[in-house]
N, C-alpha and C positions, 0 to 999 in steps of 0.2 A: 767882176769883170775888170776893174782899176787893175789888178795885181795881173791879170794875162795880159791887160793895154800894156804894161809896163814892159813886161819880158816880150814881148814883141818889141817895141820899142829898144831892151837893151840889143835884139839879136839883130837889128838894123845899126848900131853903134855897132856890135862887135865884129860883124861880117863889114865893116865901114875901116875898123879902123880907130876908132872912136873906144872912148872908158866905160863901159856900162854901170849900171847906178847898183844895179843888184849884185852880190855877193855869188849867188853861185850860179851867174852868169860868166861875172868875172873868171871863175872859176873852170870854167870850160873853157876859155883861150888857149892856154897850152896844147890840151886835145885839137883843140878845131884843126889850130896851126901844125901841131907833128903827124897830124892826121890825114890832112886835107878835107875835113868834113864839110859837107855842102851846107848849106842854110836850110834848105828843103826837111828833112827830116826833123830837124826841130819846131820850124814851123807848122806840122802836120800836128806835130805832140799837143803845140799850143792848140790850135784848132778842134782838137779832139776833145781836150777841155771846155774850151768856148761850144760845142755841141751838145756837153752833158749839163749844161746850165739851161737848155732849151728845149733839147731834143731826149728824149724821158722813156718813149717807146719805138720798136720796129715793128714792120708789119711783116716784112718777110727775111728769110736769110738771105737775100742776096744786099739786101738794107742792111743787115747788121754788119757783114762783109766788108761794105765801103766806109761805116762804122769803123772795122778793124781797118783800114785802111789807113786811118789816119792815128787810131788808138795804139797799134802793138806789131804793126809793116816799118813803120820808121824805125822802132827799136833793134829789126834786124839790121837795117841798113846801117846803123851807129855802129852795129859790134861788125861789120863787115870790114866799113870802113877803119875802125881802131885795128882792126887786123891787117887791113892792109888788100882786102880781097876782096874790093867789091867791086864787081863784074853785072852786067843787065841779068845774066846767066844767073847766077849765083845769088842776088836779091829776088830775082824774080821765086828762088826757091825759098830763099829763107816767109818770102811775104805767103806762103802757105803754113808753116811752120811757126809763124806765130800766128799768124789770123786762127791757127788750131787750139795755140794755146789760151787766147783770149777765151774762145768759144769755150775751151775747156775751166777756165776761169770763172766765167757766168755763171757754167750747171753747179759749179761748188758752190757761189755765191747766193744763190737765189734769194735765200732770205733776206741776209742781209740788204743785196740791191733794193730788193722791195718797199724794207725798214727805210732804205734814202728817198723811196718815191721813184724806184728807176727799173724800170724791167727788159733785159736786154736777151728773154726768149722772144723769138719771131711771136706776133699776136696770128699769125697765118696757122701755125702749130699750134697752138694752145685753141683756136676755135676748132682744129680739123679733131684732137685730141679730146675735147669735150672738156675742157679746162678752163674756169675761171681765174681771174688774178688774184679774187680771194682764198684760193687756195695755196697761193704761193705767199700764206702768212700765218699756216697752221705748226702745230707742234712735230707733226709727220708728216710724211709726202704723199697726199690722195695716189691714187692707181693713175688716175689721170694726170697728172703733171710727172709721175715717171716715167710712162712712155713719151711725153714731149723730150724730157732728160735722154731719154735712151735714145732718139732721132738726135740728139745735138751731138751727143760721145757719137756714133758713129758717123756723122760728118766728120767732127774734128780727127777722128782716127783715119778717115780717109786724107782728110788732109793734111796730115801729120804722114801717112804713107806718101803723097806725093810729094814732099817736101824734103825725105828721107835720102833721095839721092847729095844733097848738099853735104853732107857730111865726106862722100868722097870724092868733092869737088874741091875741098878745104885741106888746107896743108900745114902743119907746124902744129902750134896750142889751139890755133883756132878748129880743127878735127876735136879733139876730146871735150872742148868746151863746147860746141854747137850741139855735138853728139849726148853732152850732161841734159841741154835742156829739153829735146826730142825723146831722150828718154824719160826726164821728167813728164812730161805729158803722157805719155805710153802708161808710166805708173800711175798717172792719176787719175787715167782713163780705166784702169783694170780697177781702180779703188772705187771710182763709182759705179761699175757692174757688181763689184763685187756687193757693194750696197744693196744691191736692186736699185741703186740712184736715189735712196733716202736720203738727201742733202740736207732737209731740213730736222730732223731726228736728231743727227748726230753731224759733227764737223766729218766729213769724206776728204782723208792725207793718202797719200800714196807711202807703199810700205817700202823705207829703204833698201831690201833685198832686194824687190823686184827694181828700183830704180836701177841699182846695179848693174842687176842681170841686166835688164835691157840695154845701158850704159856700154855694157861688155861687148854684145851682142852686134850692138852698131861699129864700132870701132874694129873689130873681125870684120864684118861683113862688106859693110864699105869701104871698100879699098879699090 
């Protein structure tokens, strides 16, 4: 906890005006400044850290949500803001679009989370599913902990659809880069159906063709 007291600490010297003690604090000045980036979004990052030193389990998805709130919602808002276009409109879309890909992050994760003592499938799902926590520490994925996997891929696909008009709300580099990571999740949503959602068997990567394809697909479409 000393080392997030601290980066807090530097991000009230750096939004001050003030020299921050940490390097790659210092190091985001330039950004803040050509950027306009608010303090908010980093303070959220901190915070998401200081929650996973405490907070270990959710009970529902709407819990993990505010979880991604504060985990992988600010990150859109950083690359908005580096771009220069961030709008209520336009974050409000991106905070769908990653809160997908966290989600989508987790079902890859599973084991290893586990291995840290941290499990960030809803416990709401895993009781409704007939799934223990010690099954999310075997060598393959029970029947029952794939179908919890296969309720989180189609949340995140849905939220990953609603979050899908952003891309032609975006104009310049910021379209084919927003568009790269929307379709990354796309791809690594089809890699873990493709599994049947055996996360733990095997690492579950999404296949660079279909990243592509989808990649493509978006950039046509939203316009």
């Amino acid at each position: 906890m000393w080392l997030l007291d601290l980066v807090d600490s530097d991000l009230d010297r750096l939004y001050t005006g003030a020299t921050p003690c940490l390097q790659a604090v210092r190091a985001l000045a330039p950004t803040v400044t050509a950027c306009a980036i608010p303090a908010e979004p980093l303070r959220k990052l901190v915070r998401a850290n200081r929650r996973d030193q405490v907070v270990t389990r959710y009970d529902t998805f709407e819990e993990l949500l505010g979880y991604c709130e504060l985990s992988a919602n600010p990150v859109g808002h950083l690359v908005l803001h580096v771009f220069g276009q961030a709008t209520p409109e336009r974050m409000a879309l991106a905070d769908r679009v990653c809160s997908a890909l966290q989600v989508v992050e987790h079902c890859q994760d599973v084991g290893e989370d586990f291995g840290r003592g941290r499990v960030y499938l809803p416990a709401k799902d895993l009781h409704e599913h007939g799934c223990a926590e010690a099954d999310l520490a075997g060598p393959t994925t029970p029947r029952a902990l794939r179908r919890v996997l296969a309720v989180q891929t189609s949340r995140a696909a849905r939220l990953l659809d609603e979050g899908r008009p952003l891309v032609a709300a975006l104009t310049g580099h910021a379209r084919p880069a927003v568009a790269g990571y929307i379709a990354g999740g796309l791809a690594t949503i089809a890699a873990l159906r493709r599994a049947d959602h055996d996360v733990l068997g095997h690492a579950v990567r999404p296949r660079r063709a279909r990243w592509l394809a989808s990649w493509l697909r978006l950039l046509a479409k939203e316009r």
